[in-house]
One Martini backbone bead per residue (centre of mass of N, CA, C, O) as a GRO file, in nm:
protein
  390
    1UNK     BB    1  -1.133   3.941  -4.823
    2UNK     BB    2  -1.270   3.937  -4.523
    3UNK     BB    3  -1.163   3.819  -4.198
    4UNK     BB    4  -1.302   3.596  -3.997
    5UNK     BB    5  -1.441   3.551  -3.701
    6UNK     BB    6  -1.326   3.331  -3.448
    7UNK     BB    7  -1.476   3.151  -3.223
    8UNK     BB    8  -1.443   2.953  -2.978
    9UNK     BB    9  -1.518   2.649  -2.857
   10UNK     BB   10  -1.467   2.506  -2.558
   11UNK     BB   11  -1.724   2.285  -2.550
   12UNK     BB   12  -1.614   2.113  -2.842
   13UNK     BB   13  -1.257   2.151  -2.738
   14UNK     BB   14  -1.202   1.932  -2.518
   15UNK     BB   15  -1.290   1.681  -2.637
   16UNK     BB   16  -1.432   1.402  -2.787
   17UNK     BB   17  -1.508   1.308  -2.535
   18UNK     BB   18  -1.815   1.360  -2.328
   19UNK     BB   19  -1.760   1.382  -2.066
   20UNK     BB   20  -1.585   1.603  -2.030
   21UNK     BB   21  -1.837   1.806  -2.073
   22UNK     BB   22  -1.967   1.753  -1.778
   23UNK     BB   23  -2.171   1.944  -1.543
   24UNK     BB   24  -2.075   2.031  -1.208
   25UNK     BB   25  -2.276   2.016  -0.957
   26UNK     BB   26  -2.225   2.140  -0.605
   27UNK     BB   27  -2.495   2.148  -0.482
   28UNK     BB   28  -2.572   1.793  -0.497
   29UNK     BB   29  -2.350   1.695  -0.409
   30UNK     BB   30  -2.243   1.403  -0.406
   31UNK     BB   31  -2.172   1.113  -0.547
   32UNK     BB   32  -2.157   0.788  -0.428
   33UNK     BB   33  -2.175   0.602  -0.726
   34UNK     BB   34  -1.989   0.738  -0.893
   35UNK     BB   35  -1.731   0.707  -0.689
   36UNK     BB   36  -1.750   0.443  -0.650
   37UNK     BB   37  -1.686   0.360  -0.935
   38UNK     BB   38  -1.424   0.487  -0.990
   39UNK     BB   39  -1.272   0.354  -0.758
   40UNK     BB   40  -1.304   0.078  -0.868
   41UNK     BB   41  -1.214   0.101  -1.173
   42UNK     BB   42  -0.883   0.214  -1.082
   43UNK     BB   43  -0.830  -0.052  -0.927
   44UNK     BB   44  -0.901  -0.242  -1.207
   45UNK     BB   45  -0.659  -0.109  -1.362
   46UNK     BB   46  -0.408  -0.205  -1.209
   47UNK     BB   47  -0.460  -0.505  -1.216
   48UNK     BB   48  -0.396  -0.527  -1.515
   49UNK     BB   49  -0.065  -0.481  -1.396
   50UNK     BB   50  -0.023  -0.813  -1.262
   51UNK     BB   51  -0.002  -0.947  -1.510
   52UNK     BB   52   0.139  -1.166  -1.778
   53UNK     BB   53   0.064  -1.304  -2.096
   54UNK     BB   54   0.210  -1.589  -2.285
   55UNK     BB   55   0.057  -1.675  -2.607
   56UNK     BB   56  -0.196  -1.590  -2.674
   57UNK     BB   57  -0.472  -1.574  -2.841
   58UNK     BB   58  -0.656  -1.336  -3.037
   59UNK     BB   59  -0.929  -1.435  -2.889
   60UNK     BB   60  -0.760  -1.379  -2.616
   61UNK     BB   61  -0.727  -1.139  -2.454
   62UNK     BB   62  -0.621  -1.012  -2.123
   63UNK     BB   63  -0.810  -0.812  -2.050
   64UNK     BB   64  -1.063  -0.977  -2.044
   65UNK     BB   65  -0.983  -1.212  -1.894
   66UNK     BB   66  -0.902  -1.044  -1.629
   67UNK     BB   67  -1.201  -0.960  -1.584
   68UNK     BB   68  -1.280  -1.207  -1.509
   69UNK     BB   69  -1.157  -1.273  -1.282
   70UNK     BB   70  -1.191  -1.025  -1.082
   71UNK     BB   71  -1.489  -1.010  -1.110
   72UNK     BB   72  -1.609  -1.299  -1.094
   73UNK     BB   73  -1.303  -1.533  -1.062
   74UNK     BB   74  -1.406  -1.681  -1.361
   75UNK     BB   75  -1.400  -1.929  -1.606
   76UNK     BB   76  -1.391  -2.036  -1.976
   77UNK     BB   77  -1.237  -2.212  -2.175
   78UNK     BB   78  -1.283  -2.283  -2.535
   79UNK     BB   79  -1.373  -2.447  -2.819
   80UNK     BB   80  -1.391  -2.318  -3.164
   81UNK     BB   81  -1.441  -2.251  -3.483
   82UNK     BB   82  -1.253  -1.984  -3.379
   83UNK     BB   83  -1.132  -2.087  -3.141
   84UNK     BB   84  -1.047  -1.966  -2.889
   85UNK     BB   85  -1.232  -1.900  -2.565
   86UNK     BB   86  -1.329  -1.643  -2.333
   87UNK     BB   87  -1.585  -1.723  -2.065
   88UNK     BB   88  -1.865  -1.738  -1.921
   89UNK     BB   89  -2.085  -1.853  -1.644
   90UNK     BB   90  -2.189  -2.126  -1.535
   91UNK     BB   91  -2.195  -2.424  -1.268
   92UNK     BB   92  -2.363  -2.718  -1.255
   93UNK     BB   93  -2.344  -3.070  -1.228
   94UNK     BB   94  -2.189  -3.332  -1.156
   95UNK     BB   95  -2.022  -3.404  -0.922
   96UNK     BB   96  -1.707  -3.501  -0.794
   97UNK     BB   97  -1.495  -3.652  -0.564
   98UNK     BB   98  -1.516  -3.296  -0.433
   99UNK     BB   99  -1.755  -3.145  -0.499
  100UNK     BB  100  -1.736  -3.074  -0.820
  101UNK     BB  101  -1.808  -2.896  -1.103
  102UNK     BB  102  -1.823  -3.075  -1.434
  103UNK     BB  103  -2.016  -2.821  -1.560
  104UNK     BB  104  -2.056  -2.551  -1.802
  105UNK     BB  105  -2.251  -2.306  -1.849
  106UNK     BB  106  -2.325  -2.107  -2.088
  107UNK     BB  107  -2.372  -1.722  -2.141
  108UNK     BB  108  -2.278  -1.638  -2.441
  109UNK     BB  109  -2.439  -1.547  -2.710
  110UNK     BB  110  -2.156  -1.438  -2.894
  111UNK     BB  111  -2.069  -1.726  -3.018
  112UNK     BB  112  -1.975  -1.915  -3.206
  113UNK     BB  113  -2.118  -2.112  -3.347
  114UNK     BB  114  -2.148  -2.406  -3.123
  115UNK     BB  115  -2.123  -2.183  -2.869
  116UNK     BB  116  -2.390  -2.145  -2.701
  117UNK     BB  117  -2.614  -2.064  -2.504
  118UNK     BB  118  -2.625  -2.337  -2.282
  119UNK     BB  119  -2.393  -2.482  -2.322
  120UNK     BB  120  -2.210  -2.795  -2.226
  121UNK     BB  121  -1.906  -2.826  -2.016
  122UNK     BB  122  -1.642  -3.007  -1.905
  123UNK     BB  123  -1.525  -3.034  -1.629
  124UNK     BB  124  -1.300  -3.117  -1.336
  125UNK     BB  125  -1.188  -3.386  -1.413
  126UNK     BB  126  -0.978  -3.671  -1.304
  127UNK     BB  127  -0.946  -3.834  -1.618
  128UNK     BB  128  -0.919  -3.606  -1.873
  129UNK     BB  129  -1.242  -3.549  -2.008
  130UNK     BB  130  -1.237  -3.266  -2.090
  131UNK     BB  131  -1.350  -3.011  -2.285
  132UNK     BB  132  -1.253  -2.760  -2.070
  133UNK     BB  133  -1.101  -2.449  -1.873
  134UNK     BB  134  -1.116  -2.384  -1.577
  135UNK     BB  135  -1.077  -2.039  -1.431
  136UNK     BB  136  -0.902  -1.925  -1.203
  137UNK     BB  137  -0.844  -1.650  -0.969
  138UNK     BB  138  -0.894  -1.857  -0.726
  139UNK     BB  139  -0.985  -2.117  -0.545
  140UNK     BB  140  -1.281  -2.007  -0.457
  141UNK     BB  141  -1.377  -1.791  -0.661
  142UNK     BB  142  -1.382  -1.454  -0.545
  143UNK     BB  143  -1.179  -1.255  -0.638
  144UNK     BB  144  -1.184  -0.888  -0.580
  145UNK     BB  145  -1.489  -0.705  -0.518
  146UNK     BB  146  -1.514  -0.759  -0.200
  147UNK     BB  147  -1.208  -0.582  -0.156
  148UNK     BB  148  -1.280  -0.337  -0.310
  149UNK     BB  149  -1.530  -0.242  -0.184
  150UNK     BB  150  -1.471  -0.230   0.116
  151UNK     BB  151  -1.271   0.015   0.069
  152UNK     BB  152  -1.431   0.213  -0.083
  153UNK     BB  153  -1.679   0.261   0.054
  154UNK     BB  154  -1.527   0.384   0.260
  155UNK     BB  155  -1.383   0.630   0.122
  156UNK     BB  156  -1.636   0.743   0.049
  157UNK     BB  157  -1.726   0.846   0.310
  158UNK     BB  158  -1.463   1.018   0.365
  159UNK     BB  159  -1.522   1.192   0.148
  160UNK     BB  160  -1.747   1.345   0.287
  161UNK     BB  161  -1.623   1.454   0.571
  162UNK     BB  162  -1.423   1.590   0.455
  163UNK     BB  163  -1.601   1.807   0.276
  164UNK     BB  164  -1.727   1.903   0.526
  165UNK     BB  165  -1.511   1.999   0.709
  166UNK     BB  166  -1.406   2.189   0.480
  167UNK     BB  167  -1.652   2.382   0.467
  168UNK     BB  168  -1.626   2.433   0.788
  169UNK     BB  169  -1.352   2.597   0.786
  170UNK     BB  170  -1.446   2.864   0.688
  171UNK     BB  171  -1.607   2.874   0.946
  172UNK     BB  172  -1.541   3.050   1.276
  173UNK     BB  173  -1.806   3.208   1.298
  174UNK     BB  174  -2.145   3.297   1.425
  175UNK     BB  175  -2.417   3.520   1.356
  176UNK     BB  176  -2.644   3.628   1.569
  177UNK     BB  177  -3.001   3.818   1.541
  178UNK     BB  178  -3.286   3.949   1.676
  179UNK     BB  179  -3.294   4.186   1.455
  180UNK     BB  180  -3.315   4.356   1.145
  181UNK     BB  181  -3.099   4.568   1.226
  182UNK     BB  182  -2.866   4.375   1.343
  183UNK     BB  183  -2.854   4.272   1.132
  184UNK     BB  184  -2.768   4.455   0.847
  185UNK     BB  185  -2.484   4.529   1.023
  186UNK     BB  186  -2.366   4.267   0.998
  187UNK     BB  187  -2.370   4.287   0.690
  188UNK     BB  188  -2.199   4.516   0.643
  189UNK     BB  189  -1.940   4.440   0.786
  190UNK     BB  190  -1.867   4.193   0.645
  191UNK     BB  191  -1.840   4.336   0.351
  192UNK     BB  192  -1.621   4.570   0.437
  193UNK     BB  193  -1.435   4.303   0.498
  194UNK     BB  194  -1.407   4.221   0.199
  195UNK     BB  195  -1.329   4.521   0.090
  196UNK     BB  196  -1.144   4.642   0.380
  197UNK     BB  197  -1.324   4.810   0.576
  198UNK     BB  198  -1.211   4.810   0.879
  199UNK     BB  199  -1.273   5.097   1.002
  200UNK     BB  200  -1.585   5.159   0.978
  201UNK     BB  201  -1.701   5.018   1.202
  202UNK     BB  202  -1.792   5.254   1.418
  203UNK     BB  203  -1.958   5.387   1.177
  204UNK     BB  204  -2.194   5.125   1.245
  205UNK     BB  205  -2.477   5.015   1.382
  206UNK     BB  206  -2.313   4.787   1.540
  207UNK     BB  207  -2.288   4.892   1.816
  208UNK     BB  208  -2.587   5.006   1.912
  209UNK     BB  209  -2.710   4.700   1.846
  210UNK     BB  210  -2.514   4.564   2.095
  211UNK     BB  211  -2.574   4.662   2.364
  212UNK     BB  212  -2.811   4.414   2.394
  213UNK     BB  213  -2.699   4.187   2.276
  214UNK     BB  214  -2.848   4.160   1.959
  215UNK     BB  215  -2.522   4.049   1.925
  216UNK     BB  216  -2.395   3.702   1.828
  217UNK     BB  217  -2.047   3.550   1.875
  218UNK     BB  218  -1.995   3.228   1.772
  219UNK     BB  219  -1.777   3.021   1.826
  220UNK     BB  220  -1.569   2.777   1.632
  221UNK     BB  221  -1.465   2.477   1.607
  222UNK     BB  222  -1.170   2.353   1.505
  223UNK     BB  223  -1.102   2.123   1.259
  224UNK     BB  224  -0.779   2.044   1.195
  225UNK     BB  225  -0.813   1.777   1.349
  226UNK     BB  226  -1.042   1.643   1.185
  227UNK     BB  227  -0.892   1.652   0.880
  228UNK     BB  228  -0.659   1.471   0.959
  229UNK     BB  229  -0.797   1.200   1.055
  230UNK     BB  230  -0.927   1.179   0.771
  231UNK     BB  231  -0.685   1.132   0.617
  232UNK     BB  232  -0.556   0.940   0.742
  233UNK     BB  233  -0.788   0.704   0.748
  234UNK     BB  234  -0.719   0.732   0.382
  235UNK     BB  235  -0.454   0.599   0.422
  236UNK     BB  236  -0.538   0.322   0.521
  237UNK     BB  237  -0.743   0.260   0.339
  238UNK     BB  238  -0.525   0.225   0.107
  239UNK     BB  239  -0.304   0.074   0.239
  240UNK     BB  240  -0.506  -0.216   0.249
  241UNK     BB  241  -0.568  -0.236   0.012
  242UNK     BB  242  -0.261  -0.283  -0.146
  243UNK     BB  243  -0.209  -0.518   0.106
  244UNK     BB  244  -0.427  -0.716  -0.048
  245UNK     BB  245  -0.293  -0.678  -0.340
  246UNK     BB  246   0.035  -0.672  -0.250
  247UNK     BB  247   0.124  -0.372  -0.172
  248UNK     BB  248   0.332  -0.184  -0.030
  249UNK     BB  249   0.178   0.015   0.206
  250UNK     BB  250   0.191   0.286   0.456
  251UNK     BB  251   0.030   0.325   0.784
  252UNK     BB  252   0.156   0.430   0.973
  253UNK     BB  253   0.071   0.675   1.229
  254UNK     BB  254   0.308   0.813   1.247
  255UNK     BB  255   0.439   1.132   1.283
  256UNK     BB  256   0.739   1.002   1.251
  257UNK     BB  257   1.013   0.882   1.149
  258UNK     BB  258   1.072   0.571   0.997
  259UNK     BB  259   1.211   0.255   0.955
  260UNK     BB  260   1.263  -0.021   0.791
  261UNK     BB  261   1.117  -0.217   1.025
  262UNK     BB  262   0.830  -0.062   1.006
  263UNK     BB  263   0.769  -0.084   0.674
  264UNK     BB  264   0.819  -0.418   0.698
  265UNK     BB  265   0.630  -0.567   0.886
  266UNK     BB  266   0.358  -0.664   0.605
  267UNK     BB  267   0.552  -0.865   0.416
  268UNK     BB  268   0.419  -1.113   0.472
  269UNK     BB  269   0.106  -1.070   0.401
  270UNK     BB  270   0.141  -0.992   0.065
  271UNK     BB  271   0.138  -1.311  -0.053
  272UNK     BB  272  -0.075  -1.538  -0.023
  273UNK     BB  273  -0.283  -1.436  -0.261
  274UNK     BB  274  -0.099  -1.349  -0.515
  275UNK     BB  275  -0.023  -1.673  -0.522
  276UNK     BB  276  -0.266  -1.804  -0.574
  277UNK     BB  277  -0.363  -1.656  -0.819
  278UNK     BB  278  -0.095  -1.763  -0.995
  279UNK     BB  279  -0.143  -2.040  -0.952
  280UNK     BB  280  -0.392  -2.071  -1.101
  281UNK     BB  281  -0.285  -1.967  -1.375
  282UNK     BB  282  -0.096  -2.167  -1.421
  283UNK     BB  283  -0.279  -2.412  -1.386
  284UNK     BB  284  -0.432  -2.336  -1.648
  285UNK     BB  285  -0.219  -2.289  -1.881
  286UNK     BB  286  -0.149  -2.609  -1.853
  287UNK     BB  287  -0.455  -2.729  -1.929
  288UNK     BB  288  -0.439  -2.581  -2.209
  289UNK     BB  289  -0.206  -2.693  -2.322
  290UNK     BB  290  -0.294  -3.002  -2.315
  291UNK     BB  291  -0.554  -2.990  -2.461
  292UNK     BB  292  -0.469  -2.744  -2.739
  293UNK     BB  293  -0.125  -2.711  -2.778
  294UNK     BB  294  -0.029  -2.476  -2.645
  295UNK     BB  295   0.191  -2.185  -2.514
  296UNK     BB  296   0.108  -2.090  -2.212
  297UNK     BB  297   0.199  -1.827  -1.990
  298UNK     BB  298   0.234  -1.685  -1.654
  299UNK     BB  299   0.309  -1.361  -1.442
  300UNK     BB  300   0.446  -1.132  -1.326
  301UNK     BB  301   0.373  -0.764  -1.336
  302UNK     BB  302   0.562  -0.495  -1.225
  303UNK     BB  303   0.555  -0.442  -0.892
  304UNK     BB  304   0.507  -0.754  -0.829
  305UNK     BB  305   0.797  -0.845  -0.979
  306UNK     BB  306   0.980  -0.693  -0.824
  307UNK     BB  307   0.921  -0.828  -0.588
  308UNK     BB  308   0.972  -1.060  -0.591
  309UNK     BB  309   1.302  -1.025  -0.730
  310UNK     BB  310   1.355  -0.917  -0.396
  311UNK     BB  311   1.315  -1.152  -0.250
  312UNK     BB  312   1.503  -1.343  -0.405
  313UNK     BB  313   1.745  -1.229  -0.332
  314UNK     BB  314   1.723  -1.226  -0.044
  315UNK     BB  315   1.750  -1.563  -0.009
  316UNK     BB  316   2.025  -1.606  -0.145
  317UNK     BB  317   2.193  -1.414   0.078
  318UNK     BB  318   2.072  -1.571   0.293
  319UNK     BB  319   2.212  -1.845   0.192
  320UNK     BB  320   2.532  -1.729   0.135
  321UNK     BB  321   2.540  -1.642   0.448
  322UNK     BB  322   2.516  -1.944   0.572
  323UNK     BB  323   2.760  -2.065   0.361
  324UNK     BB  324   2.939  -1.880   0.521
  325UNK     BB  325   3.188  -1.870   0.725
  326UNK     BB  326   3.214  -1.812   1.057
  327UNK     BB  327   3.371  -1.624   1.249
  328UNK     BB  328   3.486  -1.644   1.529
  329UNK     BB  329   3.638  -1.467   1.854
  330UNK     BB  330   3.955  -1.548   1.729
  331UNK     BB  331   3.924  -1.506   1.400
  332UNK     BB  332   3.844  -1.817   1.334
  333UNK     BB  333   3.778  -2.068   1.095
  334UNK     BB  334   3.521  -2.297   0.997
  335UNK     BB  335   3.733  -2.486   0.738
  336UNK     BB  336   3.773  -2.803   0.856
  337UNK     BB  337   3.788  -3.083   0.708
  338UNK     BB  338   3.658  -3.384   0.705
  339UNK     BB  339   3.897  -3.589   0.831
  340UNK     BB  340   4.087  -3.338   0.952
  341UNK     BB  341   4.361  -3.220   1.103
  342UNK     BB  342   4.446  -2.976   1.316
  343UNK     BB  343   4.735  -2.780   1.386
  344UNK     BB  344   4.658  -2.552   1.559
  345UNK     BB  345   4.774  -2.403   1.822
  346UNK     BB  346   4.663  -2.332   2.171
  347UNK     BB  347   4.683  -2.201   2.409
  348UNK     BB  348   4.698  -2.266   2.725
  349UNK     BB  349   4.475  -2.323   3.050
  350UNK     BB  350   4.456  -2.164   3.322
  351UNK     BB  351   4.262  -2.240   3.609
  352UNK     BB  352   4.506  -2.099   3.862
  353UNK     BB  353   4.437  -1.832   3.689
  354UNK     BB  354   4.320  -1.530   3.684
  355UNK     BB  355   4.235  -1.264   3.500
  356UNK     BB  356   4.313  -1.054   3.696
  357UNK     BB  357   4.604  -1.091   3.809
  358UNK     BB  358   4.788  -0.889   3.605
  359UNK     BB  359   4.638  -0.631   3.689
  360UNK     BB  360   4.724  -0.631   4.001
  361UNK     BB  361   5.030  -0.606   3.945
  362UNK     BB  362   5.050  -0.356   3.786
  363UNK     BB  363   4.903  -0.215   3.996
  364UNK     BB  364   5.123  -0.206   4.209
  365UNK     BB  365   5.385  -0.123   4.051
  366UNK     BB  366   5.268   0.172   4.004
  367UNK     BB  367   5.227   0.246   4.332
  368UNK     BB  368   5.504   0.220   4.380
  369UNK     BB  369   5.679   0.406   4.200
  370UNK     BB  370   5.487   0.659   4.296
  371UNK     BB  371   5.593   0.659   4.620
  372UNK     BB  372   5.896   0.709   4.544
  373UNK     BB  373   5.893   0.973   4.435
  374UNK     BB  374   5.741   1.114   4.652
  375UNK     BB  375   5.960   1.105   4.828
  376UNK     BB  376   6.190   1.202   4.695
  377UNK     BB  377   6.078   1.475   4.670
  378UNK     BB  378   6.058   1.553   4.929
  379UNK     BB  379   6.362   1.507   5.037
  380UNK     BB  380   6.455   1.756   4.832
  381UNK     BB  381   6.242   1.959   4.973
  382UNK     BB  382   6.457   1.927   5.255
  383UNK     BB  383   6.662   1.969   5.217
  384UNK     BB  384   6.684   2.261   5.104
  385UNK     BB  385   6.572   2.418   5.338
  386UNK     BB  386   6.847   2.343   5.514
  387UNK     BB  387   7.033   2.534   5.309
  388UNK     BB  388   6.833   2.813   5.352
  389UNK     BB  389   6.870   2.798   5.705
  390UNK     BB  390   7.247   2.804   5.684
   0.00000   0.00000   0.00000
């Protein structure tokens, strides 16, 4: 039987996934909701990789947990007929002692029996008898959405920028012409120049056709400066949203290498925010022990918990160099236990003689003894002179 021959289908063995094999139209220009989504996207999954939660019940997965709270802001723990639950939903009416509300109102459809959208759950109390545990993402409940919009919205414009910048650098000269010979010639000669027929330029009416100058070329100003502006500029705008969200990346505009102290400039801005985050977490975590009877922690980690573990390092040596003594200008340890008496003796300080004394008697010693030879030598070749002259 003879074999059959097999042609690959190329669009059907991209991948599974069918995203993969949609087709680009470059002619539509950008999508800029598409961009959009991508950037935020992308984001939104790095800081999946920013906390680490430890002992969650299998009904509260981490990372949809922290999708609540990234993209919401909050959201709110519940016990139910299967166990631990976090949802979705608003804050109702009943605010407490400092105007909280002390309602969470479900609005997850898909909850087991007894905890369907609508019902409603107590939270936010300071007497302890919440039915439920309100949990931020920061004390505002704002999110990470507004900071990475705003920045992602500007990349998205930027990159548009960049687009046209870049088509635009192929143009360097734009040909004009008044009348249809000597477009013809123009484009001839185009033509010529893309097959590398450089030679053949005087044999083409196109000499003939630009007497009357009606063949003109105007020359386009060079983009490669404006490429550059838009680079650094995206630079900055992603180096800005990464030290928003805690990690640090370099924006310095200089054109020449920084130094260490220019790298770490912006490292103080870079915990308040992420360690708010933290501390909600922390605090949500406390309150679900406590209510439900878990042993739930979260932590840093990733590049955050790196960042942290070199900051503790860094106060360590910095406490164990302030408690280590430090030596005079005399050599001398500030050692000496209190109420012991030092037996150390130190030179007395002669206050009627200058430091400068010894200095001046021996340099005057030296200009002495200088002198005293200049002479002997003189005296010696006077001698011998006038034994030669005898």
């Amino acid at each position: 039987m003879a074999e059959k021959n097999i042609i690959p289908d190329t669009e059907s063995n991209l991948f599974w996934y069918p995203a993969l094999k949609y087709k680009y139209e470059f002619d539509k220009g950008i999508d800029k909701p598409l961009l959009m989504r991508s950037y935020v996207s992308y984001f939104l999954n790095r800081l999946q990789s920013m906390f680490t939660w430890n002992n969650l019940p299998d009904t509260i997965p981490a990372k949809w947990l922290e999708s609540y709270l990234l993209v919401n802001g909050f959201c709110c723990v519940i016990d139910t007929s299967k166990g631990l639950f976090a949802t979705n939903g608003g804050m109702g009416a009943d605010p407490n002692e400092y105007y909280i509300p002390t309602k969470f109102i479900v609005t997850n459809p898909h909850l087991p029996e007894g905890s369907s959208s609508g019902r409603q759950y107590i939270v936010n109390t300071l007497d302890g008898t919440d039915e439920a545990v309100f949990v931020r993402n920061d004390t505002y409940t704002v999110g990470v959405m507004p900071i990475i919009t705003k920045y992602c919205s500007q990349m998205v414009e930027n990159d548009i920028s960049m687009n046209i910048a870049d088509i635009m650098s192929r143009a360097t000269v734009v040909l004009s012409a008044a009348d249809d010979p000597t477009k013809a010639s123009a484009e001839k000669w185009i033509k010529d120049i893309i097959q590398g027929k450089i030679g053949i330029i005087g044999e083409t009416p196109f000499l003939v056709a630009n007497q009357d100058e009606s063949l003109r070329v105007n020359p386009i100003n060079t983009v490669a400066g404006t490429l550059t502006d838009l680079i650094e500029y995206h630079q900055y705008l992603k180096a800005g949203l990464f030290n928003e969200l805690g990690l640090n990346s370099n924006y310095n505009m200089k054109r020449e290498a920084i130094n260490s102290n220019e790298s770490q400039l912006n490292d103080d801005a870079l915990h308040p925010l992420i360690d708010d985050m933290l501390r909600c977490r922390q605090e949500a975590a406390e309150q679900i022990n406590k209510l439900f009877g878990t042993d739930i922690s979260v932590e840093f980690n990733s590049a955050w918990k790196e960042n942290e573990e070199e900051n503790e390092l860094m106060l360590e040596q910095m406490e164990q160099a302030a408690e280590t003594p430090e030596e005079t200008s005399e050599g001398f340890t500030d050692d000496t236990v209190d109420g012991a008496e030092d037996d150390t003796e130190f030179p007395e300080e002669n206050d009627d003689v200058s430091p400068e004394t010894p200095t001046e008697e021996i340099i005057a010693e030296v200009a002495s003894d200088i002198v005293d030879k200049v002479e002997e030598i003189i005296e010696e070749k006077e001698g011998d002179t006038d034994v030669s002259d005898s």
